[in-house]
N, C-alpha and C positions, 0 to 999 in steps of 0.2 A: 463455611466455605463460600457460599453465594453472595456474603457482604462482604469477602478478601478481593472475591474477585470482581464485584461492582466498584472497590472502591480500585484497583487497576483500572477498568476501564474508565473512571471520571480521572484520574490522574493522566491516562494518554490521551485525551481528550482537552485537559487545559495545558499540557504540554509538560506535567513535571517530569524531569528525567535524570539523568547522572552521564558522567562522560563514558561510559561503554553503555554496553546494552542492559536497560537497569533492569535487574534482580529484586525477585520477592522483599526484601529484607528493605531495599529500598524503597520502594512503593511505599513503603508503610513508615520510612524516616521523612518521606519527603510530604504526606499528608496535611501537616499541619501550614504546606504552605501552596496546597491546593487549590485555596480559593482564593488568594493573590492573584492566581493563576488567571482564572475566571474569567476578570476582568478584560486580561489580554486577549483570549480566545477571538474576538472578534476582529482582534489587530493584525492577527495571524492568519486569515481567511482572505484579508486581503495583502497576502506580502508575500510574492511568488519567491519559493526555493529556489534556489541558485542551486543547478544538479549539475554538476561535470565529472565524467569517468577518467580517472589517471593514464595521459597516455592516450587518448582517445577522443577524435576530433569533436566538436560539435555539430557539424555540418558533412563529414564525408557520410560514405554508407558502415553499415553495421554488419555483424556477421550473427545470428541467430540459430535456433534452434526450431525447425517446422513442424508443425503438429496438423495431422486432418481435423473433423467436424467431431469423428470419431475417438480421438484420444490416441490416433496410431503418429508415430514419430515419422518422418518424411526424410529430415534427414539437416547437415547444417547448409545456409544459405548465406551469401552476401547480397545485402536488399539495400534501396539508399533508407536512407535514415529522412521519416517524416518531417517535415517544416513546414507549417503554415502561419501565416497573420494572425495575431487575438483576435479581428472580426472574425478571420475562417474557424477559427476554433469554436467561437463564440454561438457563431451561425450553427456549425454542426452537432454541437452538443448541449443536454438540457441547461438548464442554468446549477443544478445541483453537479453536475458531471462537471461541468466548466469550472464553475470554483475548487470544485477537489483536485481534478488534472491539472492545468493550468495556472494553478493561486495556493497549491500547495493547502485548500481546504479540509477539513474534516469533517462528514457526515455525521448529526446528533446519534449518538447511539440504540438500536433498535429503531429505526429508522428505516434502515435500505433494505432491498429486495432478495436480500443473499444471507443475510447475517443467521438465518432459521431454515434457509434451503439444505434440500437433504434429499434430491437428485441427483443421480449420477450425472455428470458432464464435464465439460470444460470450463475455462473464466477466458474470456481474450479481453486485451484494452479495449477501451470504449472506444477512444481514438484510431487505434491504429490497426484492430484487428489480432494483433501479434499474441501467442499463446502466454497466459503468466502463472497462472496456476488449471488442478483437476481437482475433482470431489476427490480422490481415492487420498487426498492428504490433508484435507479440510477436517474439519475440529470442530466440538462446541467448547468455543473458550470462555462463556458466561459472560462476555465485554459488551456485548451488541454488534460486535461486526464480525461479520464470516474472517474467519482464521483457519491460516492453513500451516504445517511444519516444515513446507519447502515447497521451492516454485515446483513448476513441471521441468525448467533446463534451467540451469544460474544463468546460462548465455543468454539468454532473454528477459534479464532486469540489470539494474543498476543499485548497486547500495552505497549512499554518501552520511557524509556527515553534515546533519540537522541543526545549526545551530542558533536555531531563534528563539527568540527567551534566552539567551548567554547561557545556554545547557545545551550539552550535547544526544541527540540520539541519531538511530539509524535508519534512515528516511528509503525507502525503496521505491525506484521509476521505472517506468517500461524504455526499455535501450532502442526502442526505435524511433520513439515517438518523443521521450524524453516527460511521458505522464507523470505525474506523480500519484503510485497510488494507495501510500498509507504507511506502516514504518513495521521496525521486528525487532522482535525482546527475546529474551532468553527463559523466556520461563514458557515454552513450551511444553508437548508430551516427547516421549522418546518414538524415532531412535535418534532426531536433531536435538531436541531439546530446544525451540526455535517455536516461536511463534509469530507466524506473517499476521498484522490486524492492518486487513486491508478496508478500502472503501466501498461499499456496493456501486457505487456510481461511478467507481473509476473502473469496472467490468463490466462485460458481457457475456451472458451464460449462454454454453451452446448445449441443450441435455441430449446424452447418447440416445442413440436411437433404438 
């Protein structure tokens, strides 16, 4: 079991995938061309995701779902929707946050500050504060990065289509901010069956009080 699921997490890591959201079965057809992969990895750190929701501007405001410090729902809101300059991003966030947000990066696995957290709290983007996932649905998926079975509201992410490397997967962003912070497979636990493998760096932990 511990080498199934190491060998998932080097697979979404060099980016192999299939055109829906790949399935156990795949993971394990698509291995032997894993380490082709590899090589790419680094092409892909720097080649910002093209994110755009159907239907939905890129520049007006958003309609979200508001969450306290504490995990209590507030209620939905229409907020404008974050824009800033690559310096202001640049400026604002470390250099590992900036390449994952902004460049579509992915953090080496067992690496970030959340992938082994096992606090109760909240995640908010790094950028934009906005709520995206809680501990009460976080997981250990054995990958190295904190996974969760579903955000805290769908209204406050964005799920498109990933397709670099000419595969497709399911890339998830913050709908305020437009972050990107890591993608989701189907080989979660129940009762989704959904696994968010997000990036430590594209979060912020706020733990309940």
């Amino acid at each position: 079991m511990t080498d199934h699921r190491q060998e998932q997490s080097d697979l979404q890591m060099t980016g192999a995938t299939h055109t829906q959201r790949p399935s156990r079965r795949t993971f394990l057809a698509t291995a032997a061309g894993a380490c082709g992969a590899v090589a790419l990895w680094s092409l892909h750190k720097s080649s910002p995701l093209a994110v755009e929701a159907k239907g939905e501007s890129q520049t007006g405001p958003v309609t979200l779902i508001q969450f306290s410090d504490a995990g209590k729902k507030i209620g939905k809101v229409t907020v404008p929707r974050v824009v800033k300059t690559d310096a202001e991003w640049k400026q604002q966030l470390s250099p590992i946050s900036y390449d994952v947000t902004r460049h579509a990066g992915t953090e080496r696995a067992y690496t970030g500050n959340s992938w082994d957290l096992h606090d109760r709290g909240l995640f908010r983007c790094i950028c934009c504060d906005n709520a995206i996932f809680t501990s009460d649905t976080k997981f250990d998926s054995g990958t190295g990065w904190p996974s969760f079975w579903m955000p805290i509201a769908k209204e406050n992410i964005i799920e498109n289509t990933d397709s670099t490397f000419g595969m497709d997967r399911t890339a998830v962003s913050c709908r305020q901010c437009d972050a990107h912070l890591g993608h989701v497979f189907d080989d979660g636990p129940r009762p989704t069956g959904l696994r968010y493998c997000m990036n430590s760096a594209a979060m912020r932990f706020v733990k309940f009080a």
